[in-house]
C-alpha positions as CSV (number, residue, x, y, z in Angstrom):
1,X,-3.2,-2.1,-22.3
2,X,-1.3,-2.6,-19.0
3,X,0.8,0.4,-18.1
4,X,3.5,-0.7,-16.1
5,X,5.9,1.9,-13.8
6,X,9.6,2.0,-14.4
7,X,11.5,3.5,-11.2
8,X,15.1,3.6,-11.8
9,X,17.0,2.8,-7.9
10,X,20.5,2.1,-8.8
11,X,22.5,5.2,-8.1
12,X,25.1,5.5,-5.1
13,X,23.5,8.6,-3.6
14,X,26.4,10.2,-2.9
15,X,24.8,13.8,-2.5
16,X,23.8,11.9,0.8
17,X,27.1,10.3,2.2
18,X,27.9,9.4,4.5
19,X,24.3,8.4,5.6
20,X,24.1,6.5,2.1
21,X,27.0,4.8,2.2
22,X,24.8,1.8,3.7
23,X,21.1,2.8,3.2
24,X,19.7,3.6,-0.6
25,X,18.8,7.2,-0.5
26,X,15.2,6.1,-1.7
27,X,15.2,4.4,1.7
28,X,15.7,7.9,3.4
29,X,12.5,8.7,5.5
30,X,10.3,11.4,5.2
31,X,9.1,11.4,8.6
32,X,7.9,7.6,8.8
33,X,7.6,6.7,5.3
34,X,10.5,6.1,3.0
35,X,10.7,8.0,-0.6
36,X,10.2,5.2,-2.0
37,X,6.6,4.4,-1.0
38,X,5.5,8.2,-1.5
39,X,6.2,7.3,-4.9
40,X,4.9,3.9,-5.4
41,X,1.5,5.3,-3.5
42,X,0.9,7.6,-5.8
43,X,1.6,5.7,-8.9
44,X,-0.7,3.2,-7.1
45,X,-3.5,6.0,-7.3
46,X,-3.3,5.7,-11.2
47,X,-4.5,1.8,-11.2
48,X,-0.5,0.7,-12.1
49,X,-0.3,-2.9,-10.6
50,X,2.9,-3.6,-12.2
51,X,5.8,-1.8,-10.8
52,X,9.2,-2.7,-12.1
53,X,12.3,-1.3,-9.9
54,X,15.8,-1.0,-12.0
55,X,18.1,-2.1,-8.9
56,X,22.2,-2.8,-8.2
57,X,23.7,-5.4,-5.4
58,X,23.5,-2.0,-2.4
59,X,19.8,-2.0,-2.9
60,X,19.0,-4.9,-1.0
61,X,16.7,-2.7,1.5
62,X,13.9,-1.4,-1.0
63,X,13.0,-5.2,-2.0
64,X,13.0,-5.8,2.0
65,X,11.0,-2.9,2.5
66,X,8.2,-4.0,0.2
67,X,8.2,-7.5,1.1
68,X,6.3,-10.0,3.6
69,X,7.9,-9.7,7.4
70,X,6.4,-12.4,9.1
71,X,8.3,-12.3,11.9
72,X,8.0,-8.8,12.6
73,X,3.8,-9.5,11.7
74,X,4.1,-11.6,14.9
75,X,5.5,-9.5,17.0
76,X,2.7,-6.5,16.4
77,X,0.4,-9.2,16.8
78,X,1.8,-10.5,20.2
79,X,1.6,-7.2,21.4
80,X,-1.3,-5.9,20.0
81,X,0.0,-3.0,17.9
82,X,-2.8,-4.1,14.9
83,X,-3.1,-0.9,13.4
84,X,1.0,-0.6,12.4
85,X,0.0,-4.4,11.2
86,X,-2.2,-3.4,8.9
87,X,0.0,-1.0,7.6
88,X,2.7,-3.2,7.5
89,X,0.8,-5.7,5.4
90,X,-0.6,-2.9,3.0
91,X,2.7,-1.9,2.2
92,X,3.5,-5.8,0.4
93,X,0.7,-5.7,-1.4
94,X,0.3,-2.6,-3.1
95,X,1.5,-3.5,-6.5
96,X,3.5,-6.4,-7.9
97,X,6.9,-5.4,-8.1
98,X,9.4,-6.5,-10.4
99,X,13.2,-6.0,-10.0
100,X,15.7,-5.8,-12.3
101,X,19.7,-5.5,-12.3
102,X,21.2,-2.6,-13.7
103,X,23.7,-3.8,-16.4
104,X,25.5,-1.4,-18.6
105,X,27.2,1.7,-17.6
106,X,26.3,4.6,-15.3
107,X,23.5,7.3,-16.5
108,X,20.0,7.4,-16.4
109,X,19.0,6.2,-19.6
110,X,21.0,2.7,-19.2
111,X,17.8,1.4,-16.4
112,X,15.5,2.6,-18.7
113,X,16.8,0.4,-21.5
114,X,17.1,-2.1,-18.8
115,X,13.4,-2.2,-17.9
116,X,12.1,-2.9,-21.4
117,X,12.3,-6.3,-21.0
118,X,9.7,-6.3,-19.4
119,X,7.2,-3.9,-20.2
120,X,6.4,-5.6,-23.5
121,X,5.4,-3.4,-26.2
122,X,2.7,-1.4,-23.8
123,X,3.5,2.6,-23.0
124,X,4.9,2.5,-19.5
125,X,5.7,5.4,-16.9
126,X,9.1,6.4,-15.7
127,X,10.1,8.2,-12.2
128,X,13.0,8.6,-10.6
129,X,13.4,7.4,-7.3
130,X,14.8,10.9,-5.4
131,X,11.4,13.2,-6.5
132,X,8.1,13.0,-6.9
133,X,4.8,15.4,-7.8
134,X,2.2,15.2,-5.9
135,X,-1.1,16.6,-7.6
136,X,-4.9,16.0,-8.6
137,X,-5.3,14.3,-10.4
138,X,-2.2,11.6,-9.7
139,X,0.8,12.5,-12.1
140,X,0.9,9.2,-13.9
141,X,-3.1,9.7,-14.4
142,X,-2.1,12.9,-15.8
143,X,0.6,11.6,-18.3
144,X,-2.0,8.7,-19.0
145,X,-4.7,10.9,-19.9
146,X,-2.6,13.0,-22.2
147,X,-0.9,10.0,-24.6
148,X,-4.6,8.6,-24.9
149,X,-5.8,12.4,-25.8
150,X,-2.4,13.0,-28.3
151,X,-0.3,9.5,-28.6
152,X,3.3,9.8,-29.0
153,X,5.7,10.2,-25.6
154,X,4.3,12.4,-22.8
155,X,7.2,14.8,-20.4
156,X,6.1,15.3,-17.4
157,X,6.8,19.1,-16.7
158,X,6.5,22.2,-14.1
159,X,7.3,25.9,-15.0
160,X,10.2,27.8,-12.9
161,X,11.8,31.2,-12.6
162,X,14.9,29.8,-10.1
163,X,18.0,30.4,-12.2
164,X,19.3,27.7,-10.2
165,X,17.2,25.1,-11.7
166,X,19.0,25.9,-15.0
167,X,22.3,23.5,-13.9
168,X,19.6,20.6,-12.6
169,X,16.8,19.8,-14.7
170,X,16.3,19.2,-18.2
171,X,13.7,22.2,-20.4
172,X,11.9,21.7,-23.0
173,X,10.4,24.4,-26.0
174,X,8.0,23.7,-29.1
175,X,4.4,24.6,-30.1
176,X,1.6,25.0,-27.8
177,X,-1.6,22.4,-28.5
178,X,-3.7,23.3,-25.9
179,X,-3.1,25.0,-22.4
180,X,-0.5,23.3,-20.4
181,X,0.8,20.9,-23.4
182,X,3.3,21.6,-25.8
183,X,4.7,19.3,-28.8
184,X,8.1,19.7,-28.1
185,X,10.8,20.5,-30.7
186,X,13.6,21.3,-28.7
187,X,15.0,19.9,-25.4
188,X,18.2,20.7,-23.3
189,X,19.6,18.8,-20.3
190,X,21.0,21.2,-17.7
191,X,21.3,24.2,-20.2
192,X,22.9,26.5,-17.2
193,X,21.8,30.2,-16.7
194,X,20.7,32.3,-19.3
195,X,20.6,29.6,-21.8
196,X,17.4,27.8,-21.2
197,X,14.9,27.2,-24.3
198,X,11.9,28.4,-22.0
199,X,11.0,28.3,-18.3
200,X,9.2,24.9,-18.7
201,X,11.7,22.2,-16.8
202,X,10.9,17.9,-17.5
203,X,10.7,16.7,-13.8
204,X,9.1,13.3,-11.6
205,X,7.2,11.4,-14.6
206,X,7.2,10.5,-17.7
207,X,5.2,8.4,-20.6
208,X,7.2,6.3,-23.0
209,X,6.3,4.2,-26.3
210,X,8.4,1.5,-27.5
211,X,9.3,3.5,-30.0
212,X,12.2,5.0,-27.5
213,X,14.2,2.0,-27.1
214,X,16.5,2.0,-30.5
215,X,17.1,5.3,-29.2
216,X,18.1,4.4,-25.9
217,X,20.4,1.9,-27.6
218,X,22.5,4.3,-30.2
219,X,22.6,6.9,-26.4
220,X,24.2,4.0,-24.3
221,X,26.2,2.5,-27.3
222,X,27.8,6.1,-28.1
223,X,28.4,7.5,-24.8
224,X,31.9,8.8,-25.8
225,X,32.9,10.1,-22.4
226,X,29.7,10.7,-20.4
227,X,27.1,8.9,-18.8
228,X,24.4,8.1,-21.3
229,X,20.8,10.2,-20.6
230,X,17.4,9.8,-21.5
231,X,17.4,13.0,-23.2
232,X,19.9,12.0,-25.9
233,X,17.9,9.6,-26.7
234,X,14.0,12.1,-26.5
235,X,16.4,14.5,-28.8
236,X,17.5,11.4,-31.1
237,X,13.5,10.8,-31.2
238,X,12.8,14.4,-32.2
239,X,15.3,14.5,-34.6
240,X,13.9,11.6,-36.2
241,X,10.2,12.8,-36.5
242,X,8.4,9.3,-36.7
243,X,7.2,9.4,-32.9
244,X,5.4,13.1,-31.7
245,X,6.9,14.2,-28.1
246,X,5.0,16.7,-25.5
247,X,5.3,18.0,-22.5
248,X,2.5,18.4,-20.1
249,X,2.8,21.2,-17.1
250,X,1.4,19.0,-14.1
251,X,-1.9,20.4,-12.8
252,X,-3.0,21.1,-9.3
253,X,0.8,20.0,-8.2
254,X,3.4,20.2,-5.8
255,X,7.0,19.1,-6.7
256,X,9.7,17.8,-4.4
257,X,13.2,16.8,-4.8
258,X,14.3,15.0,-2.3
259,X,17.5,14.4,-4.2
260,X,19.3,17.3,-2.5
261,X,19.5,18.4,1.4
262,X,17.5,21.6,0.7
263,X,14.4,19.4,-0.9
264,X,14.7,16.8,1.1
265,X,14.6,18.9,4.6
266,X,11.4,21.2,2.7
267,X,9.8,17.7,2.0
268,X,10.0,16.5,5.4
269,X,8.8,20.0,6.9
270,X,5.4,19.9,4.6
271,X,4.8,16.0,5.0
272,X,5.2,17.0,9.0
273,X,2.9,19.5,9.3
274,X,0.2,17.1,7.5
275,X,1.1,13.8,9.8
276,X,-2.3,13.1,12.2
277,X,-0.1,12.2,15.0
278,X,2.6,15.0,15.3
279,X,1.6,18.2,13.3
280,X,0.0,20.5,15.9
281,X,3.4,19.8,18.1
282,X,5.7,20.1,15.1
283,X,4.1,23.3,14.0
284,X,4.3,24.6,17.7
285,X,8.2,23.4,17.7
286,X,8.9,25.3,14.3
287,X,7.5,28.5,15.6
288,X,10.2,28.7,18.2
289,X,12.8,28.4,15.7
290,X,11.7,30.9,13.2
């Protein structure tokens, strides 16, 4: 069984404008690395070779980003710069990617749908390309580990007290199965303050079967006046009782969103004091300021 990665890229990013009105927001850089190699790297960490990226006509930049450069390879090599060659050349080859058009209309669960053409009849991860978890071990490890130990569709999941979080994420209830994994029998999308089934919010990863996609189908075909979502279709899946779904709290982890201005600035802060080359002087810097 080859697990692929599904990362959805299409959106306009318009949290971002005007910076994103020309650059994918998955291209924004946290410090010297863009989004969207954080989270390639560390699906990279679970063995996932094949990497499929859902994509529209403005994301020309992520397909550069991860492909050869040969003439920018001569120029580090004319002037000697060997270790940002390296790095450079790491970058191409650390999966096969795969990229396909978005076709169908706006909301998450269209790409999804998209992807399955390619990812055969074999499980396969999804993450969005604006956060990511890191943890130990790797979150797509994680999701692995827990559809081999229970089958059925795995939710990647943190707990949270901010009311805030209430109008963002999705939250999920059900039975308990074992410590950090519930079957779930009840999830909401955005269920706003005071109304949340528990305090355990689906975030950054998730484990599908092929089971999901007639689902997906009857959630983009009866989209009524909203954009279709993923969790129309996990509900329809519920609902239906054939395919078990649980969420899984990520262990030993740290979440980011670097979808809004407050996560992305708090990603950049802790990814800055951890760079080898800048964090003494950046921690010195952010002392004066505080």
């Amino acid at each position: 069984m080859a697990i692929k990665a599904v990362i959805p890229v299409a959106g306009f990013g318009t949290r971002f404008l005007p910076q994103t009105k020309a650059m994918p927001k998955e291209m924004l850089p946290i410090v010297d690395k863009p989004i969207i190699q954080i989270i390639v790297e560390e699906l990279v960490k679970s063995k996932i070779k094949d990497i499929i990226l859902v994509t529209g006509w403005h994301k020309r930049a992520i397909e550069d980003h991860f492909d050869t450069h040969p003439e920018l390879e001569a120029q580090l090599e004319v002037n000697g710069k060997h270790d940002l060659l390296e790095e450079i050349r790491r970058i191409t080859s650390l999966a096969n990617f795969i990229y396909v058009r978005q076709k169908g209309p706006y909301g998450n669960a269209t790409p999804i749908l998209n992807s399955m053409q390619v990812t055969d009849d074999d499980p396969f991860i999804v993450c969005w390309g604006d956060e990511f978890i890191l943890s130990d071990p790797p979150m797509a490890t994680q999701l692995i580990n827990a559809h081999q130990k229970y089958g059925g569709m795995i939710l990647g999941a943190i707990r949270t007290e901010n009311p805030n979080d209430r109008k963002r994420f999705g939250f999920a209830t059900g039975k308990k199965v074992e410590e950090g994994i519930i079957e779930v029998k009840e999830i909401i999308e955005k269920p706003g303050v005071g109304r949340a089934p528990s305090n355990l919010a689906t975030v950054a990863g998730f484990l599908f079967t092929k089971d999901i996609k007639p689902h997906l189908e009857k959630a983009v075909k009866e989209i009524n006046d909203r954009e279709p979502n993923y969790i129309d279709a996990l509900r329809s899946v519920i609902k239906g009782g054939k395919t078990d779904v649980f969420a899984l709290e990520f262990k030993n982890s740290k979440y980011y969103d670097t979808g809004s201005k407050l996560g992305y600035l708090e990603a950049v802060v802790d990814f800055g004091l951890q760079h080898k080359e800048i964090k003494n002087e950046f921690e010195k810097f952010l002392k004066t300021k505080i």
